[in-house]
BAFI-3210 file (N, C-alpha, C; in Angstrom, 3 decimals, decimal comma, padded with zeros to 6 digits):
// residues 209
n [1|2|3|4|5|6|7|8|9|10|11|12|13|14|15|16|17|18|19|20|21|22|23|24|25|26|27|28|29|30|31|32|33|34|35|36|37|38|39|40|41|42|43|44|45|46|47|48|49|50|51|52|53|54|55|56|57|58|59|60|61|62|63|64|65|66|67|68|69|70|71|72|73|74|75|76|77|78|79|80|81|82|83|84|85|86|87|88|89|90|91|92|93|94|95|96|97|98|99|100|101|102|103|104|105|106|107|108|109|110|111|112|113|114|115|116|117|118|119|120|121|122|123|124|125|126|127|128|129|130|131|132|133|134|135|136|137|138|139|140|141|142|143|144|145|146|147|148|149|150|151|152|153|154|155|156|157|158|159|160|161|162|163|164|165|166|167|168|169|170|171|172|173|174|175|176|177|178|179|180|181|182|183|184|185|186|187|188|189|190|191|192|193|194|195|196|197|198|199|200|201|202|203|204|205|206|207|208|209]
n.u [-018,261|-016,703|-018,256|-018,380|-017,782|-018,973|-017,464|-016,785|-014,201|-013,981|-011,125|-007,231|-007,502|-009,573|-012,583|-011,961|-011,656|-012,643|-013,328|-013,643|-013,606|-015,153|-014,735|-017,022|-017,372|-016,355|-013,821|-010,447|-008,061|-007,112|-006,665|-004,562|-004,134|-002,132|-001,908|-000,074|001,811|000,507|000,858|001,599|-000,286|-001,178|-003,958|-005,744|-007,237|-005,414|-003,956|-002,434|-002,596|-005,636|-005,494|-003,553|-006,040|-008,113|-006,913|-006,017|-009,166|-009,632|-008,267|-010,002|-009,181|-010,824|-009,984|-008,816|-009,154|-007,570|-008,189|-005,830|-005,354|-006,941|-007,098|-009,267|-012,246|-011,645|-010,474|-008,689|-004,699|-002,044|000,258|003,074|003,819|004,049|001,498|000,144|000,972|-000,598|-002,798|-002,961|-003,015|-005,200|-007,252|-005,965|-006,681|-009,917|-010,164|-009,909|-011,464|-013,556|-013,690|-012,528|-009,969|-007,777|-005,552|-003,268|-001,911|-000,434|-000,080|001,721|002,306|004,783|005,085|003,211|004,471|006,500|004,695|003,609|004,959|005,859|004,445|003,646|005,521|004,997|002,614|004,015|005,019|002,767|002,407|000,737|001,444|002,191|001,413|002,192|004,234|003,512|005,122|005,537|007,344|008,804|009,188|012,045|014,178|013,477|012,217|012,267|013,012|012,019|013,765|012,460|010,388|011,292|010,399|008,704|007,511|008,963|008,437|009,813|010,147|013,142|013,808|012,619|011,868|011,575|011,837|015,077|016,432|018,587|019,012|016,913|018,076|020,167|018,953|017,892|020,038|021,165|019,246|019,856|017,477|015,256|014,540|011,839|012,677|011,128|011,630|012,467|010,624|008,691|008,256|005,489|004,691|003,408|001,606|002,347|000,677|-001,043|001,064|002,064|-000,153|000,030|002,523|001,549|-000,588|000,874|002,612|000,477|-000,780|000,335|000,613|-000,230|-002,727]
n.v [-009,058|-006,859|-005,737|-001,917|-000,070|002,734|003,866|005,223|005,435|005,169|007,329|007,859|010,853|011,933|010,948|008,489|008,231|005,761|003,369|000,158|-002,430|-005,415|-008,904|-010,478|-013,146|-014,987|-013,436|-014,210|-012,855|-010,274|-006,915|-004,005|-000,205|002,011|005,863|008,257|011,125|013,314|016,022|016,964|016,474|013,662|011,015|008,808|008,581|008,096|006,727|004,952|003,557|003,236|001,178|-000,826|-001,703|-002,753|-004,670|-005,892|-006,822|-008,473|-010,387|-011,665|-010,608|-008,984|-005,334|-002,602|001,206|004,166|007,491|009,575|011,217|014,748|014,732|014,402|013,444|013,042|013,392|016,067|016,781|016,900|015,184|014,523|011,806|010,578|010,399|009,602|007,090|005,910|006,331|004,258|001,361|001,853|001,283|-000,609|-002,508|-001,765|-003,460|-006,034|-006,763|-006,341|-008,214|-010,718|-012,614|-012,908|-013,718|-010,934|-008,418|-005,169|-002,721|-000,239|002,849|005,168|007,845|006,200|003,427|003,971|004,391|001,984|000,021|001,020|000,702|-001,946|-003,040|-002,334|-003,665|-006,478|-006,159|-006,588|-008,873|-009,459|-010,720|-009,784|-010,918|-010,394|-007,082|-004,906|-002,583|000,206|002,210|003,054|005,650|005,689|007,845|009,759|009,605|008,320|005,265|001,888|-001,367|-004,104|-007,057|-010,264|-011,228|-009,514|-007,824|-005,352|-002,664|-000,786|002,228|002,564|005,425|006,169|009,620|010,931|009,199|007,798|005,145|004,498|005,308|003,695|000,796|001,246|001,322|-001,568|-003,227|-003,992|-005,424|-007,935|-007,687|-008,055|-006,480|-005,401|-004,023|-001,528|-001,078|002,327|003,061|005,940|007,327|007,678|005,867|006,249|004,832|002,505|000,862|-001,324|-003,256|-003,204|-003,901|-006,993|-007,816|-007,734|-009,111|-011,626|-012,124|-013,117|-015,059|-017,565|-018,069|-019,853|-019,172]
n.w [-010,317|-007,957|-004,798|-004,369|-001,076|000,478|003,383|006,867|008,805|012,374|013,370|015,032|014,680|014,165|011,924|008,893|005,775|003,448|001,037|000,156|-001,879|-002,348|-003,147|-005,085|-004,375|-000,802|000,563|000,553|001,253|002,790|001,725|002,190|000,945|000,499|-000,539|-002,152|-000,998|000,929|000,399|-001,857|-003,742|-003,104|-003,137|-002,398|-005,012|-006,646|-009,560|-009,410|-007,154|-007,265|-009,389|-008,099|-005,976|-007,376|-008,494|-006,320|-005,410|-007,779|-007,595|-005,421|-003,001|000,070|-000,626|000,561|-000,013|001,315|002,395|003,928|007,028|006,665|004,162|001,409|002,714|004,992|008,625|009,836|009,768|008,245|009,402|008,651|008,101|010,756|012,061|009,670|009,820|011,753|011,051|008,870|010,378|011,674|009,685|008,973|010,465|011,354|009,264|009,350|011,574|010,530|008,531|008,962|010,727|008,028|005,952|005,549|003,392|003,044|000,805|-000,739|-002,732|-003,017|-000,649|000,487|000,431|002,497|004,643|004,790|005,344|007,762|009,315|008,822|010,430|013,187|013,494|013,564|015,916|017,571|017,232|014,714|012,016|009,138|006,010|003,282|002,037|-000,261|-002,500|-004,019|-005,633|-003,327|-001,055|-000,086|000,486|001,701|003,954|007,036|005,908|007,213|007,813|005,925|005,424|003,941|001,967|000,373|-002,143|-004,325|-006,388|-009,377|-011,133|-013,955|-014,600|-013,064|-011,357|-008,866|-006,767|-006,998|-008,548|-008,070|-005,209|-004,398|-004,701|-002,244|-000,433|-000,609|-000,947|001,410|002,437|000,855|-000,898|-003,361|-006,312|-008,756|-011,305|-013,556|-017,017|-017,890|-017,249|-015,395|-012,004|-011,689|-013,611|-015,734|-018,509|-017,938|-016,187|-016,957|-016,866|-014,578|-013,102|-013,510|-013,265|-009,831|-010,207|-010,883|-008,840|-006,963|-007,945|-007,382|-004,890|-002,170|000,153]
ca.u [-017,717|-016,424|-019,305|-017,432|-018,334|-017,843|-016,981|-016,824|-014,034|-013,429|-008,984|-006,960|-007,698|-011,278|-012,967|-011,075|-012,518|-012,485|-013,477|-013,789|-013,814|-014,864|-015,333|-018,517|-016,700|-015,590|-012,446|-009,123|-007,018|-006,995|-005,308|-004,814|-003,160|-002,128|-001,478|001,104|001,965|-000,850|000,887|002,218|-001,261|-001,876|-004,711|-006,504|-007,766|-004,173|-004,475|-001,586|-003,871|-006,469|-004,762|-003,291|-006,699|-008,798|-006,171|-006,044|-010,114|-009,714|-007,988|-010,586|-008,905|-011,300|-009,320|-009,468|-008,074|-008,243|-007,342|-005,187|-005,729|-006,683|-007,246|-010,439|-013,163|-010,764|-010,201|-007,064|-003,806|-000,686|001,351|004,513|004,408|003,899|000,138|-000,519|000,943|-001,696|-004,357|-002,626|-003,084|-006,565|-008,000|-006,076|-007,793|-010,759|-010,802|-009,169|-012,602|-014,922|-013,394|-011,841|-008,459|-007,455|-003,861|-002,945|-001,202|-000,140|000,430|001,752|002,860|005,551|004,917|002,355|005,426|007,170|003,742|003,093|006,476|006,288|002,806|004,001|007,005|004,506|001,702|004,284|005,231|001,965|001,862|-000,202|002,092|002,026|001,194|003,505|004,340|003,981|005,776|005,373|008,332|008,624|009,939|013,254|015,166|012,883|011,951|013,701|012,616|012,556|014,058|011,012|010,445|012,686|009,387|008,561|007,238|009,325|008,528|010,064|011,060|014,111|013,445|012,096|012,654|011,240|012,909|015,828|016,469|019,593|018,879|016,595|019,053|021,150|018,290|017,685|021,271|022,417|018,572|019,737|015,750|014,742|013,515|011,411|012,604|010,266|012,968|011,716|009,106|008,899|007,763|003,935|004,616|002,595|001,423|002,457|-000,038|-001,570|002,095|002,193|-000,969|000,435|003,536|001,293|-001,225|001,380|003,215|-000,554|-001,133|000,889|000,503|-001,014|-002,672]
ca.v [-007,715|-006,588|-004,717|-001,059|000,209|003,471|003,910|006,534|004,778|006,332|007,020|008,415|012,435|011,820|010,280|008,154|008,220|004,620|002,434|-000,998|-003,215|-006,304|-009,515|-011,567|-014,737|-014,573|-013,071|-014,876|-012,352|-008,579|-006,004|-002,092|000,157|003,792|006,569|008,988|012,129|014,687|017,813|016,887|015,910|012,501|011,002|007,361|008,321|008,286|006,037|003,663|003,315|002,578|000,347|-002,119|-001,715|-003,185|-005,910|-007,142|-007,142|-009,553|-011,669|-012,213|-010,164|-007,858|-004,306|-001,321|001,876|005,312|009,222|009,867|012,452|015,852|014,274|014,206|013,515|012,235|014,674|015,938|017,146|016,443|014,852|014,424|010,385|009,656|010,065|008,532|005,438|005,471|005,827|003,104|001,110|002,004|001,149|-002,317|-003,351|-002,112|-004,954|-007,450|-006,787|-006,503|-009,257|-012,162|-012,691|-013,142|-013,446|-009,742|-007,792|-003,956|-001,604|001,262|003,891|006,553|008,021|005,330|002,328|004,465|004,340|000,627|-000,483|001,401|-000,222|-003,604|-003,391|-002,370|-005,037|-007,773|-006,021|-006,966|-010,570|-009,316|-010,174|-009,123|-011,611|-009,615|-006,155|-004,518|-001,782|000,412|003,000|003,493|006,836|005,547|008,879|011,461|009,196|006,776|003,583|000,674|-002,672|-005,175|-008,697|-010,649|-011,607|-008,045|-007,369|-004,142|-002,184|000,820|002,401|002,830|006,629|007,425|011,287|011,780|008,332|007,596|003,695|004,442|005,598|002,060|000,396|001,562|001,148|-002,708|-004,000|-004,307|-006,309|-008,641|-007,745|-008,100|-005,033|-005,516|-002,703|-001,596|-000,222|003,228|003,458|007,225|007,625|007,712|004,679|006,722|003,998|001,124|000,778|-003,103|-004,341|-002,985|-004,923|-007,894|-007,931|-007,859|-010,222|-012,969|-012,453|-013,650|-016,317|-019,383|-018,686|-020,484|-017,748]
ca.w [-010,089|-006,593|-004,527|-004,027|000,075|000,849|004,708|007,743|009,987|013,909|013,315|015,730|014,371|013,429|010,750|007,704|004,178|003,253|-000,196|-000,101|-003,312|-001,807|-004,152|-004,593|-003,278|000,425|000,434|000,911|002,019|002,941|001,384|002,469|000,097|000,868|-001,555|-001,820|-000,392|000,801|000,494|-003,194|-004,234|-003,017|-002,375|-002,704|-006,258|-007,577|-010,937|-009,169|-006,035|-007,434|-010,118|-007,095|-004,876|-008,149|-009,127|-004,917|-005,920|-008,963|-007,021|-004,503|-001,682|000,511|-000,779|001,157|-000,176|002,380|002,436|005,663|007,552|006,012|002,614|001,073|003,592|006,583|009,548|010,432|008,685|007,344|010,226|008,151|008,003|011,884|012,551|009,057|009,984|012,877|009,936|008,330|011,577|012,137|008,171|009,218|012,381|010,954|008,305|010,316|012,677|009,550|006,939|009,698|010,593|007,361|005,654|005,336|002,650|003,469|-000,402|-000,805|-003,852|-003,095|000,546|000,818|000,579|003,708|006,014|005,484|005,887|009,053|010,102|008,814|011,482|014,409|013,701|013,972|017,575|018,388|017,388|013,776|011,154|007,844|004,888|002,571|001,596|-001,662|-002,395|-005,585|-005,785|-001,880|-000,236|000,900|001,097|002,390|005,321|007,855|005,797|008,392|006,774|005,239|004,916|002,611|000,587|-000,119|-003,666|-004,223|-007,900|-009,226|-012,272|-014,249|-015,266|-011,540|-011,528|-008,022|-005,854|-007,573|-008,337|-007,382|-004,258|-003,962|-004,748|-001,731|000,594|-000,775|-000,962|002,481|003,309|-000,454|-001,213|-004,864|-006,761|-009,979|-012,349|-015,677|-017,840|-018,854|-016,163|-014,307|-010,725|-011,590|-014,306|-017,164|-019,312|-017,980|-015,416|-016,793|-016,411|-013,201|-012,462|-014,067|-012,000|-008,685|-009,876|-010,988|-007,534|-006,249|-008,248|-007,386|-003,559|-001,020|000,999]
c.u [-017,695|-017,649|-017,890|-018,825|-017,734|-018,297|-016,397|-015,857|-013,082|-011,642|-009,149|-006,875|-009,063|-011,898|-011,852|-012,217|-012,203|-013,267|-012,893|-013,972|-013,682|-015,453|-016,766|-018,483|-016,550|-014,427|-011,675|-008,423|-007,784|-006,449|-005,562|-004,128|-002,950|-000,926|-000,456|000,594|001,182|-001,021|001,691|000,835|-002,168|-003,354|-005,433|-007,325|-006,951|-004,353|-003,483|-002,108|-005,207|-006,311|-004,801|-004,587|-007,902|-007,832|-006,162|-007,726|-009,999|-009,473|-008,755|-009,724|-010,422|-010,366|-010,081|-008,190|-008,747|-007,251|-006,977|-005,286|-005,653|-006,820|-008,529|-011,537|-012,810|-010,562|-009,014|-006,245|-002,776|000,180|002,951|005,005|004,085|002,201|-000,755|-000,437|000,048|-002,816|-004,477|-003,356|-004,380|-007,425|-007,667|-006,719|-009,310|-011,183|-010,702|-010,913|-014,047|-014,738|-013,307|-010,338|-008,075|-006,327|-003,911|-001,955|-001,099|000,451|000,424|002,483|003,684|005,571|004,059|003,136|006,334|006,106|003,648|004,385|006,671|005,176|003,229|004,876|005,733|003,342|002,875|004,993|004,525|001,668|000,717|000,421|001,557|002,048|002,995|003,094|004,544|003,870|006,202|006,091|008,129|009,921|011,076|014,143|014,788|011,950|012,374|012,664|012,977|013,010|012,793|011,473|011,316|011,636|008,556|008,727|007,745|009,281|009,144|010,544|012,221|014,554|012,791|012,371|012,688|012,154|013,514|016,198|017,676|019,537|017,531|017,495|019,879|020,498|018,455|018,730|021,836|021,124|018,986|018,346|015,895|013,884|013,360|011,523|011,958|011,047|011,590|010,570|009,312|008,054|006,179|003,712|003,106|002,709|002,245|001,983|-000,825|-000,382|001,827|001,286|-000,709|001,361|002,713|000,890|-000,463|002,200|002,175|-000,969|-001,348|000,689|-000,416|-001,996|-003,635]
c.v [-007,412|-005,461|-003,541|-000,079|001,076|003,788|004,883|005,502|005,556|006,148|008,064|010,414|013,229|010,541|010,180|007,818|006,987|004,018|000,841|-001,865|-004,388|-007,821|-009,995|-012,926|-014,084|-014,500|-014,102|-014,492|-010,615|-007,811|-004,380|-001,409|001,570|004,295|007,293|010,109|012,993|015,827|017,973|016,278|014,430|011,984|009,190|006,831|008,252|006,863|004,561|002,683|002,387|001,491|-001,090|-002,617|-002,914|-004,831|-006,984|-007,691|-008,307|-010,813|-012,055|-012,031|-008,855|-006,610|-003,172|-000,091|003,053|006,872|009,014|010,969|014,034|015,376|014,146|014,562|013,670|013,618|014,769|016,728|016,798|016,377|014,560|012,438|009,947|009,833|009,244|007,001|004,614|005,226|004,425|001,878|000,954|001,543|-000,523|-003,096|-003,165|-003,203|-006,128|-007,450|-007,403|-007,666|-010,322|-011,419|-013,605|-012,753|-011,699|-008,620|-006,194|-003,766|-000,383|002,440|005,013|006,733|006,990|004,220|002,878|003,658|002,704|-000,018|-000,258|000,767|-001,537|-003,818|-003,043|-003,230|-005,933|-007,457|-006,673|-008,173|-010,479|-009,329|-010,465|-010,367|-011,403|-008,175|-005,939|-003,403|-001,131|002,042|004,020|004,754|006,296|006,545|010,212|010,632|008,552|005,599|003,034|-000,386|-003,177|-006,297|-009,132|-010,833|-010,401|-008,019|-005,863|-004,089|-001,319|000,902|003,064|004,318|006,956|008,563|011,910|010,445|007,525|005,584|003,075|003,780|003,824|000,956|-000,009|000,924|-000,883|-003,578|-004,731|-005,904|-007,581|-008,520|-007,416|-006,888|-005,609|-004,256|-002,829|-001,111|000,788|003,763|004,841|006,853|007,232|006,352|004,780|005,693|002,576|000,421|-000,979|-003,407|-004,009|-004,088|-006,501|-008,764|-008,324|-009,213|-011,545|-013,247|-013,596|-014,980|-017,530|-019,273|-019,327|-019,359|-018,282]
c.w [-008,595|-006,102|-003,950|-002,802|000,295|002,501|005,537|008,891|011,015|013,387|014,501|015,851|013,962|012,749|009,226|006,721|003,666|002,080|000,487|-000,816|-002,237|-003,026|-004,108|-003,961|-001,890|000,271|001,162|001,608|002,012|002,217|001,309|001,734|000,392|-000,163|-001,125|-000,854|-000,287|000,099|-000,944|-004,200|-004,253|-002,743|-002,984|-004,170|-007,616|-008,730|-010,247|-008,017|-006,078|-008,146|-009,266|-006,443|-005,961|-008,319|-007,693|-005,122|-006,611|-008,408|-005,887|-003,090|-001,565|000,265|-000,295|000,669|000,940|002,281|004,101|006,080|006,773|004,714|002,390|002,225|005,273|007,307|010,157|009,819|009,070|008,934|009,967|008,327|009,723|011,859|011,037|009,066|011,090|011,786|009,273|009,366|011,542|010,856|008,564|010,140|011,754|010,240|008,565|010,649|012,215|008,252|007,699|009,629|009,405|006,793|004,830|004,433|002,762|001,695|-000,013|-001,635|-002,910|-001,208|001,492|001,231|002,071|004,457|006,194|005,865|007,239|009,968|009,999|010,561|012,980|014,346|014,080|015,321|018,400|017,958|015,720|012,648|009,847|006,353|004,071|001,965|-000,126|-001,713|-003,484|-005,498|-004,296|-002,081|000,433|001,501|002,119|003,895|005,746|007,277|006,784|006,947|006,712|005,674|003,770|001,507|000,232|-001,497|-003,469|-006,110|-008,166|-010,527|-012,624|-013,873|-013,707|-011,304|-010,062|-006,417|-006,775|-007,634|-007,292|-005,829|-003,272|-003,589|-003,252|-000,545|000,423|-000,463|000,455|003,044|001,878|-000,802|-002,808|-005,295|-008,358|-010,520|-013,896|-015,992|-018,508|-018,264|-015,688|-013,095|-010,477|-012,285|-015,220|-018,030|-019,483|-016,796|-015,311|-016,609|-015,050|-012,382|-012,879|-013,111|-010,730|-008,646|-009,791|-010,194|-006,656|-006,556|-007,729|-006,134|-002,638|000,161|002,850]
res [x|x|x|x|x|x|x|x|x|x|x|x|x|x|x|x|x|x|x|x|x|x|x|x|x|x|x|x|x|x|x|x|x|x|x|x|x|x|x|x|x|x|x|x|x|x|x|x|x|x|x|x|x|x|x|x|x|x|x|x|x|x|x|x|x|x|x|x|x|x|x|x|x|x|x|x|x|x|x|x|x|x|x|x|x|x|x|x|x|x|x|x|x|x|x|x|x|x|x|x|x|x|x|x|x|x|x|x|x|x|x|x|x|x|x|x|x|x|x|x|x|x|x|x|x|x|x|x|x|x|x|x|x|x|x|x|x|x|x|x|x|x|x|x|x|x|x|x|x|x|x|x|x|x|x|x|x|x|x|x|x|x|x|x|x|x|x|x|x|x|x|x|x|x|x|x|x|x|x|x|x|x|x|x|x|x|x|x|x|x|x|x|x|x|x|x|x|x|x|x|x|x|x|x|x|x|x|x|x]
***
């Protein structure tokens, strides 16, 4: 069973509220996951959050999930998507510092799939790139998505009420990026939460890491 660490780490607005599921093996890989939207109720204890942060666990990644500023414990508030992608940022260096440089995976649900997408693209500025992204019914319309990686695990469901598949769709097409649709899924993906983990884990499986 993964030891679960909970954590006070310095961010750029204060203090970040941090969890750690780390396995009993030495971890393989990393993986950071950030929740949705603050000011719509998000927060690191969202059922999809925690869902991914347990399943990067299983697989013998160090998993770190964290409230961004103004959430829970963390100090700060609601920057509108730019100062959380500094939190983002700052939860990753931390583990880089405290796990090894180890192969790195960035998650993220809803507003959460915006920030790391946007952190992915400024680690590999600095020479820190990104394992692979996973990406569980990202914010494409209500923020300037950057483009991804081509090996980007992207999820989303059919029935999305709140980011339209469509509207995925539109974003995905021009990079040819692969989207795994659940037929029938909504936004939150009410009760179909083990596929969900299913899907991730059997992305993890077969790779080399």
């Amino acid at each position: 069973m993964p030891t679960i660490e909970k954590v006070s780490v310095p961010g750029p607005a204060g203090t970040l509220e941090v969890v750690a599921h780390i396995p009993d093996v030495a971890p393989r890989a990393i993986a950071v996951i950030a929740h949705p939207l603050p000011t719509m109720g998000g927060t690191m204890e969202n059922k999809i959050v925690t869902t991914l942060t347990k399943t990067f666990a299983e697989l013998g990644f160090a998993a770190l999930r964290f409230n961004f500023r103004g959430v829970g414990a963390s100090s700060g508030e609601f920057d509108n998507g730019i100062g959380e992608v500094e939190d983002a940022l700052t939860v990753t260096r931390y583990a880089l510092g405290e796990y090894g440089n180890l192969p790195l995976i960035l998650s993220g649900f809803s507003f959460g799939g915006y920030v790391q997408a946007r952190a992915a693209q400024q680690l590999s500025v600095h020479h820190l790139p990104v394992h692979q992204l996973v990406l569980i019914a990202p914010a494409v319309t209500r923020y300037p998505m950057p483009p991804v990686p081509h090996n980007t695990l992207l999820v989303h469901g059919e029935l999305d009420e709140v980011v339209s598949l469509a509207d995925v769709m539109q974003w995905a097409r021009p990079q040819h990026l692969p989207i795994v649709v659940l037929p029938g899924a909504v936004h939150f993906f009410h009760g179909r939460l083990e596929q969900l983990k299913e899907i991730v884990r059997h992305n993890f499986m077969g790779q080399a890491l």
